[in-house]
RODO-2510 file (C-alpha; in nm, 4 decimals, decimal comma):
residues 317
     n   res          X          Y          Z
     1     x    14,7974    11,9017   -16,4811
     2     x    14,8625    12,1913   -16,7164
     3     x    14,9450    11,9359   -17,0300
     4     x    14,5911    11,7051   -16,9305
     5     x    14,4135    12,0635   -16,9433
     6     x    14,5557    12,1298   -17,2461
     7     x    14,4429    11,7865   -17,4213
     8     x    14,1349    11,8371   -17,2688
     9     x    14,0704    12,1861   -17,3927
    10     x    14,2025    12,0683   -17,7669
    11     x    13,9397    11,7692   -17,7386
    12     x    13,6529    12,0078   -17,6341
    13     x    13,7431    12,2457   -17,9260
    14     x    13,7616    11,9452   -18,1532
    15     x    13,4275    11,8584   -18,0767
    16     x    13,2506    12,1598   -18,0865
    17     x    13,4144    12,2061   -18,4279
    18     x    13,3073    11,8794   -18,5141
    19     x    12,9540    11,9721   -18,3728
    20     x    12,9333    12,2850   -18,5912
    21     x    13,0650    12,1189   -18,8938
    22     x    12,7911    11,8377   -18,8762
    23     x    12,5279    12,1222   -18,8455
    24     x    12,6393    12,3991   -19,0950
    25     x    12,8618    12,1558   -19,3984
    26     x    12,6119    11,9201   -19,6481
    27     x    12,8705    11,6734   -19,7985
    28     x    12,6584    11,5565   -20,0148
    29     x    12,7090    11,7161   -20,3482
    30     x    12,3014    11,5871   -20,4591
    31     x    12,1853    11,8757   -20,2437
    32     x    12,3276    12,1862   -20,3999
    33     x    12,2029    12,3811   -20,6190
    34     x    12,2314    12,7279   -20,8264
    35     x    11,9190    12,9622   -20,7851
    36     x    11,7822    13,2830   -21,0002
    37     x    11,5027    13,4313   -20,8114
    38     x    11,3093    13,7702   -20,7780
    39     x    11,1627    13,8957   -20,4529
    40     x    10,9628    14,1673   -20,3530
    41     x    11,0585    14,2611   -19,9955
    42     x    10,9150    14,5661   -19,7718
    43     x    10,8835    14,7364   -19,4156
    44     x    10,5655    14,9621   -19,4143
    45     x    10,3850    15,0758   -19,1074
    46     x    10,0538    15,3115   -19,0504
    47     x     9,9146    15,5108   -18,8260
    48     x     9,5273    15,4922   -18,7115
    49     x     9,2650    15,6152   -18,5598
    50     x     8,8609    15,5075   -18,5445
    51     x     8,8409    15,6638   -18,9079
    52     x     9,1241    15,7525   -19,0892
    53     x     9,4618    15,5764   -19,1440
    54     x     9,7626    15,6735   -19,2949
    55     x    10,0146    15,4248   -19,4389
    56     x    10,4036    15,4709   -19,4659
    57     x    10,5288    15,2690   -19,7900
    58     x    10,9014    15,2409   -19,9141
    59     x    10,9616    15,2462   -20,2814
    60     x    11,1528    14,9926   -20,5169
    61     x    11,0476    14,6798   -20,3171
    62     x    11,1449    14,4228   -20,6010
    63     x    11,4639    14,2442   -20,6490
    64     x    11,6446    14,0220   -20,8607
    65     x    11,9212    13,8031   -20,7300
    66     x    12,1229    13,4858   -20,7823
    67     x    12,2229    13,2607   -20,4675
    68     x    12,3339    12,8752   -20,3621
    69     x    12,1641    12,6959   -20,1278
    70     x    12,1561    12,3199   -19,9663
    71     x    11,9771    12,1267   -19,7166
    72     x    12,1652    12,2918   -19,4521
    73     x    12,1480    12,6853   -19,5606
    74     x    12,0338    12,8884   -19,8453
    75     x    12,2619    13,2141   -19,9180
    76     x    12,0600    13,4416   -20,2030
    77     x    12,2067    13,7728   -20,2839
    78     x    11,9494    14,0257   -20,4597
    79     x    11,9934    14,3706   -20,6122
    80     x    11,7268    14,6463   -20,6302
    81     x    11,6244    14,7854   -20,9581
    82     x    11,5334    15,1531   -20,9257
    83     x    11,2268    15,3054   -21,0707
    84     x    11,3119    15,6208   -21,2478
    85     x    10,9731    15,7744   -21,2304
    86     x    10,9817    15,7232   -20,8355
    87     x    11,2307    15,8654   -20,5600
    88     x    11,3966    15,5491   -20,4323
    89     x    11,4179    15,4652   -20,0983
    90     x    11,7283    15,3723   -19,9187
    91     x    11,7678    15,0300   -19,7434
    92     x    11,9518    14,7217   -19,6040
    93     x    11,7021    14,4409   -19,5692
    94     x    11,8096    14,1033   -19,4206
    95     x    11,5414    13,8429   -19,3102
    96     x    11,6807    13,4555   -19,2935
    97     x    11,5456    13,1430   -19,1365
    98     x    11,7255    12,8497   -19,0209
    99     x    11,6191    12,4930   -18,8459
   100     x    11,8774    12,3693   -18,6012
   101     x    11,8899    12,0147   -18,5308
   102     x    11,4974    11,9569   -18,7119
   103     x    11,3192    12,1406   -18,4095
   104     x    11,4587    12,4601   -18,3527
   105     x    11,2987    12,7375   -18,5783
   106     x    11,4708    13,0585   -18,5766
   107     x    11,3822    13,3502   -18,7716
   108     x    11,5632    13,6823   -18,7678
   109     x    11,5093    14,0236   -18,9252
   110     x    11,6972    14,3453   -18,9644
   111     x    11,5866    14,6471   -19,1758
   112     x    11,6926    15,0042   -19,1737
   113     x    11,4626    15,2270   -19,4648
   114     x    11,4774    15,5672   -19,5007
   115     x    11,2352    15,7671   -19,7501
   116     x    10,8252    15,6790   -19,7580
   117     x    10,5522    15,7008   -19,9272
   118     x    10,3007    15,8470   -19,7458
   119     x     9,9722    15,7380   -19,8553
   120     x     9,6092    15,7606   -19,7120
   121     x     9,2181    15,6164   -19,7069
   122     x     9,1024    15,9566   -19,7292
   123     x     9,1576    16,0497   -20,0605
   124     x     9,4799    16,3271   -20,0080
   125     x     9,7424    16,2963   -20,2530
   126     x    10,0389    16,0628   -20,1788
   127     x    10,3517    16,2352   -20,1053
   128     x    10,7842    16,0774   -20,0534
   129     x    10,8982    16,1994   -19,7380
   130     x    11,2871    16,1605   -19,7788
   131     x    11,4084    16,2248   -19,4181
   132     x    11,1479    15,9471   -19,2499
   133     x    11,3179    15,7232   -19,1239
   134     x    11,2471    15,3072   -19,0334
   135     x    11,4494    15,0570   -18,7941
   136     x    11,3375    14,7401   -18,7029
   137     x    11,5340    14,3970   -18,5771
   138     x    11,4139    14,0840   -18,4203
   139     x    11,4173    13,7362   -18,3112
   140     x    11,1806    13,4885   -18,3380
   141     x    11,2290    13,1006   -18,1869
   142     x    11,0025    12,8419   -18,1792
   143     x    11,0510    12,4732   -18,0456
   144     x    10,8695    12,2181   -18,2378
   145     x    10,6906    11,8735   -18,1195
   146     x    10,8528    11,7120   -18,4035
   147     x    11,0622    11,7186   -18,7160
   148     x    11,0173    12,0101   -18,9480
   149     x    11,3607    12,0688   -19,1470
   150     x    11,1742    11,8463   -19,4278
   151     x    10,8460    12,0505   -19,4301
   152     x    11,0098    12,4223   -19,4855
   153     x    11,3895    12,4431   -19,5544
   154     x    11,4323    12,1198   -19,8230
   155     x    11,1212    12,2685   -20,0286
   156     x    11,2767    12,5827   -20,0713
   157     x    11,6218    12,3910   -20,1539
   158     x    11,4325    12,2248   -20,4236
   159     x    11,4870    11,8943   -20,2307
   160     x    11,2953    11,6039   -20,2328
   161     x    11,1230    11,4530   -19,8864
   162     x    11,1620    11,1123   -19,8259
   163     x    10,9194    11,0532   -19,6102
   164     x    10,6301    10,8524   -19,6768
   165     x    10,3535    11,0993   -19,4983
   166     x    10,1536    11,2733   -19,7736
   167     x    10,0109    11,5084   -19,4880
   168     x    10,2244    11,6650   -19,1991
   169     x    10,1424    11,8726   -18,9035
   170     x    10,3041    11,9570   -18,6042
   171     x    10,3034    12,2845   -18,3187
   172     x    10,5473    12,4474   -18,1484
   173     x    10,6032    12,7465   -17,8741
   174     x    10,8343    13,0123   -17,8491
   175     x    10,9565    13,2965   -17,7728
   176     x    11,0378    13,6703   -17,9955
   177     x    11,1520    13,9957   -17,9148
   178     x    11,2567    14,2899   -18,1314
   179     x    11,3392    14,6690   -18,1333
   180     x    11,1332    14,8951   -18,3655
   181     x    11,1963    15,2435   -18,4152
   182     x    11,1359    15,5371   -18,6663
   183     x    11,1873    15,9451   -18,6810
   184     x    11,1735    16,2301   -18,8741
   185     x    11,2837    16,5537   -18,8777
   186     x    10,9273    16,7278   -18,8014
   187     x    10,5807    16,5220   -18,8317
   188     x    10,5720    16,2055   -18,9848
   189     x    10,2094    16,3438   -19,1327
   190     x    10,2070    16,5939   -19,3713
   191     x     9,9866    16,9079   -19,4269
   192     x     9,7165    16,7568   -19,6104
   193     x     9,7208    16,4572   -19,3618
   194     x     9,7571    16,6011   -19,0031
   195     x     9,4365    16,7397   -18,9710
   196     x     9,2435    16,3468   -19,0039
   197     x     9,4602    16,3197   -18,6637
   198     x     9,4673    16,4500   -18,3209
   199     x     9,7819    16,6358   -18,2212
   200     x     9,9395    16,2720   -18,0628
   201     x     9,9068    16,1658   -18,4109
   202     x    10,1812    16,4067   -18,5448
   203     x    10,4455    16,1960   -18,4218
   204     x    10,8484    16,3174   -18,4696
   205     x    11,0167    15,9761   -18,3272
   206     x    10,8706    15,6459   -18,1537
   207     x    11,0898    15,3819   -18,0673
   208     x    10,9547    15,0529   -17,8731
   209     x    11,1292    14,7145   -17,7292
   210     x    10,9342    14,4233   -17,7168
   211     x    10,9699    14,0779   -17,5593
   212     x    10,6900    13,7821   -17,5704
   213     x    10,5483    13,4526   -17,6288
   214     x    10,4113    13,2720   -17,9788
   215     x    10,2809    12,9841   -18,0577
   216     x    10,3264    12,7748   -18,3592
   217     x    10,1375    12,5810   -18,6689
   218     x    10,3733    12,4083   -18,9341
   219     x    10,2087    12,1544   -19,1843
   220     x    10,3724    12,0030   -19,5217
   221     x    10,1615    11,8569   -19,7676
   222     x    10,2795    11,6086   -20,0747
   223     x    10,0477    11,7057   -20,3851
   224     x    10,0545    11,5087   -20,7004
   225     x    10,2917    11,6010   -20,9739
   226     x    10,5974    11,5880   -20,7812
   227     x    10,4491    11,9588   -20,6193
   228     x    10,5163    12,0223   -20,2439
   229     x    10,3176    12,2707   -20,0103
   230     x    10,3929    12,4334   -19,6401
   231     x    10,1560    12,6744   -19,4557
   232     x    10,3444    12,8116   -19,1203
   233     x    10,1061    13,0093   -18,8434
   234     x    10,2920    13,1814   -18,6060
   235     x    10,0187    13,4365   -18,3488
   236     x    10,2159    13,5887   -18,0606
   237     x    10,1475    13,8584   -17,7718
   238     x    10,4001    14,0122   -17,5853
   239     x    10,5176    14,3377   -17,3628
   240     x    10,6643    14,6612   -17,5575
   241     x    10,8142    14,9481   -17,3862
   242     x    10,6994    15,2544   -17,6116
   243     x    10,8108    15,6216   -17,5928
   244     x    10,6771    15,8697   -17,7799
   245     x    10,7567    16,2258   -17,9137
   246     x    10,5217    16,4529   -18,0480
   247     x    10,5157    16,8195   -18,0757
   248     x    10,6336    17,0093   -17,7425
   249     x    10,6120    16,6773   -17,5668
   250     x    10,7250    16,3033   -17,5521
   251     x    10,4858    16,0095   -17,3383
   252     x    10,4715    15,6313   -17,2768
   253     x    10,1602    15,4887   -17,3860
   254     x     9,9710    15,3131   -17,0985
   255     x     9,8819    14,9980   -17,2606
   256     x    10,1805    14,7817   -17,2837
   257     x    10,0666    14,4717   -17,5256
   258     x    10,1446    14,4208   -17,8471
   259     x     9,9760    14,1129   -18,0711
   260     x    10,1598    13,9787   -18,3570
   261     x    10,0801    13,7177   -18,6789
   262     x    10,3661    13,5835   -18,8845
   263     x    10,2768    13,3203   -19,1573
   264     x    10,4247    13,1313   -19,4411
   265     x    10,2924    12,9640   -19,7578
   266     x    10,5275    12,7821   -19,9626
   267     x    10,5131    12,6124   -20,2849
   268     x    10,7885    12,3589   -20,4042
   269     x    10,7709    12,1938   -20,7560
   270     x    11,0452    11,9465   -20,8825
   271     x    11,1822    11,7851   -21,2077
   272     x    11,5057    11,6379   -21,3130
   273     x    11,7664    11,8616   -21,2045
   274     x    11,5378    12,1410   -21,2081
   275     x    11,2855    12,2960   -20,9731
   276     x    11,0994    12,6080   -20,8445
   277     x    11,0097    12,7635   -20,5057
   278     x    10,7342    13,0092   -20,3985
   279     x    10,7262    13,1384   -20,0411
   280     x    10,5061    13,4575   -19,8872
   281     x    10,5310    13,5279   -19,5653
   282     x    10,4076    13,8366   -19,3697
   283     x    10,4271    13,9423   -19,0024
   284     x    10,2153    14,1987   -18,8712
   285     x    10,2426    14,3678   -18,5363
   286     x    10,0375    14,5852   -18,3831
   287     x     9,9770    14,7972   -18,0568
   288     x     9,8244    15,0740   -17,9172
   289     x     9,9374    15,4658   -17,8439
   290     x     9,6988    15,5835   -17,6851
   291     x     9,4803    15,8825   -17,7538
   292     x     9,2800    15,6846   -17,9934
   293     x     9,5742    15,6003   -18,2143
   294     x     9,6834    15,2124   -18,3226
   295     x    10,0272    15,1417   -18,4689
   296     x    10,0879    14,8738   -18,6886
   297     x    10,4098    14,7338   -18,8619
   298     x    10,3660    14,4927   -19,1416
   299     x    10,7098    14,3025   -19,2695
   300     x    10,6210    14,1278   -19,5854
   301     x    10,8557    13,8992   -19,8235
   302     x    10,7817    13,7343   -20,1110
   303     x    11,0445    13,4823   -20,3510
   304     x    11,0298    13,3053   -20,6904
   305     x    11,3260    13,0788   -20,7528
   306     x    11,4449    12,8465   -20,9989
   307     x    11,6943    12,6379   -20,9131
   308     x    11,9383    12,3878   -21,1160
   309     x    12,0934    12,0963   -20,8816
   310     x    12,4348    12,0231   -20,9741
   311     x    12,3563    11,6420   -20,9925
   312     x    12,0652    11,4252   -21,0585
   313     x    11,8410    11,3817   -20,8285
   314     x    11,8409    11,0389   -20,6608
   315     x    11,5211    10,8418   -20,6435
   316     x    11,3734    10,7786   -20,3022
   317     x    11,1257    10,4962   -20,2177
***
């Protein structure tokens, strides 16, 4: 019994590593490529009322970067210049997105920022707040009706579709959570700013967990001149516990819901052994904390890359 258990156990393991190879390894040496790229990545977030807003902005949001990538994963690596002229803000930003199996969109996110720019729409001088503080993870899944790998992760791999539709569209539904937090050591608005706000706008530390439902658009279009397009809609609502701390006093708004947008527009042009990739994509979340005051998170990444394919492409008809 103990040696059929065994065999059994090796043959389970076998397959599962078989499963996993099939669904992480591309043997086929005509989809890799070599990528240069620049991004411009950033977690900002602003506080509201019916009048006045004031906006949270890090600092040195470009990159530059070098990566590999294939039909079944894309790994970029990107460095930040710094600015001399501006106080640079300290960061770890990851955001990736992966299709399992042609239907199963995942997207995560993690980001940790610490130093702002504190900016305005009433006309007070920006001012870098060093100890401010940003966290913010999350997970969002989405089950297609049909196929997408072709429509979003090949046209960022530079790889051609061979398909014959020269329009695509499909929906999905799904679910995301996250975590979202920031603090700082006394009011997150300054002198100049504070007095736009009522005294529940001077928050020290908010940190909210959220949990809900989306719903998904995902279309691919074949232009001419060998050019590709996908535009991704992604609108959400969903539950988030809040807690708040303000000045001699912490709460939990009464209005639980939070709405959310995330959407992509991508831009794929190939030639030879050559070709170049444009994706923006944006999510914005907001919710209310009561008191007349709105908080809203906006995550925001943007790519260029040009990519060389280490072997001819091969024609498709």
């Amino acid at each position: 019994m103990l040696l059929v258990l065994s065999f059994t156990s090796l043959a389970t393991a076998a397959q599962d590593l078989e499963d996993l190879d099939s669904l992480l390894v591309d043997r086929d040496l005509d989809n890799y490529s070599f990528r240069l790229f620049t991004n411009y990545k950033s977690n900002k977030f602003s506080i509201q009322n019916s009048e006045s807003k004031a906006r949270f902005v890090p600092n040195n949001r470009h990159g530059l970067g070098l990566g590999i990538a294939n039909k079944k994963i894309i790994v970029d690596i990107a460095f930040n210049p710094k600015n001399a002229n501006k106080e640079a803000t300290k960061k770890f930003d990851l955001q990736g997105t992966t299709i399992i199996k042609n239907r199963h969109y995942s997207n995560i996110y993690v980001q940790t920022y610490k130093g702002f720019t504190a900016k305005n729409n009433f006309d007070e001088d920006a001012e870098f707040i060093s100890d401010l503080r940003s966290i913010s993870f999350g997970l969002n899944y989405l089950y297609t009706f049909d196929d997408i790998e072709f429509s979003y992760a090949l046209l960022k791999a530079g790889l051609a579709e061979k398909r014959n539709d020269n329009i695509f569209m499909t929906g999905g539904i799904g679910l995301f959570s996250g975590f979202d937090y920031f603090s700082s050591d006394s009011s997150i608005l300054t002198e100049d700013t504070s007095p736009y706000f009522n005294e529940e706008g001077s928050i020290k530390r908010f940190q909210g967990v959220t949990i809900g439902v989306l719903a998904g658009f995902i279309s691919y279009f074949k232009l001419p001149e060998n050019i590709t397009a996908t535009v991704n809609i992604m609108p959400g609502m969903g539950l988030m516990y809040k807690k708040l701390t303000v000045e001699g006093k912490s709460y939990t708004p009464s209005n639980p819901m939070l709405y959310k947008l995330d959407f992509l527009i991508g831009l794929g042009y190939n030639f030879d052994r050559y070709y170049v990739s444009l994706t923006y994509s944006n999510g914005l979340y907001t919710t209310d904390f009561d008191y007349d005051n709105r908080y809203r998170l906006n995550l925001t990444n943007a790519k260029l890359a040009i990519g060389y394919r280490f072997k001819s492409k091969r024609k498709t008809y």
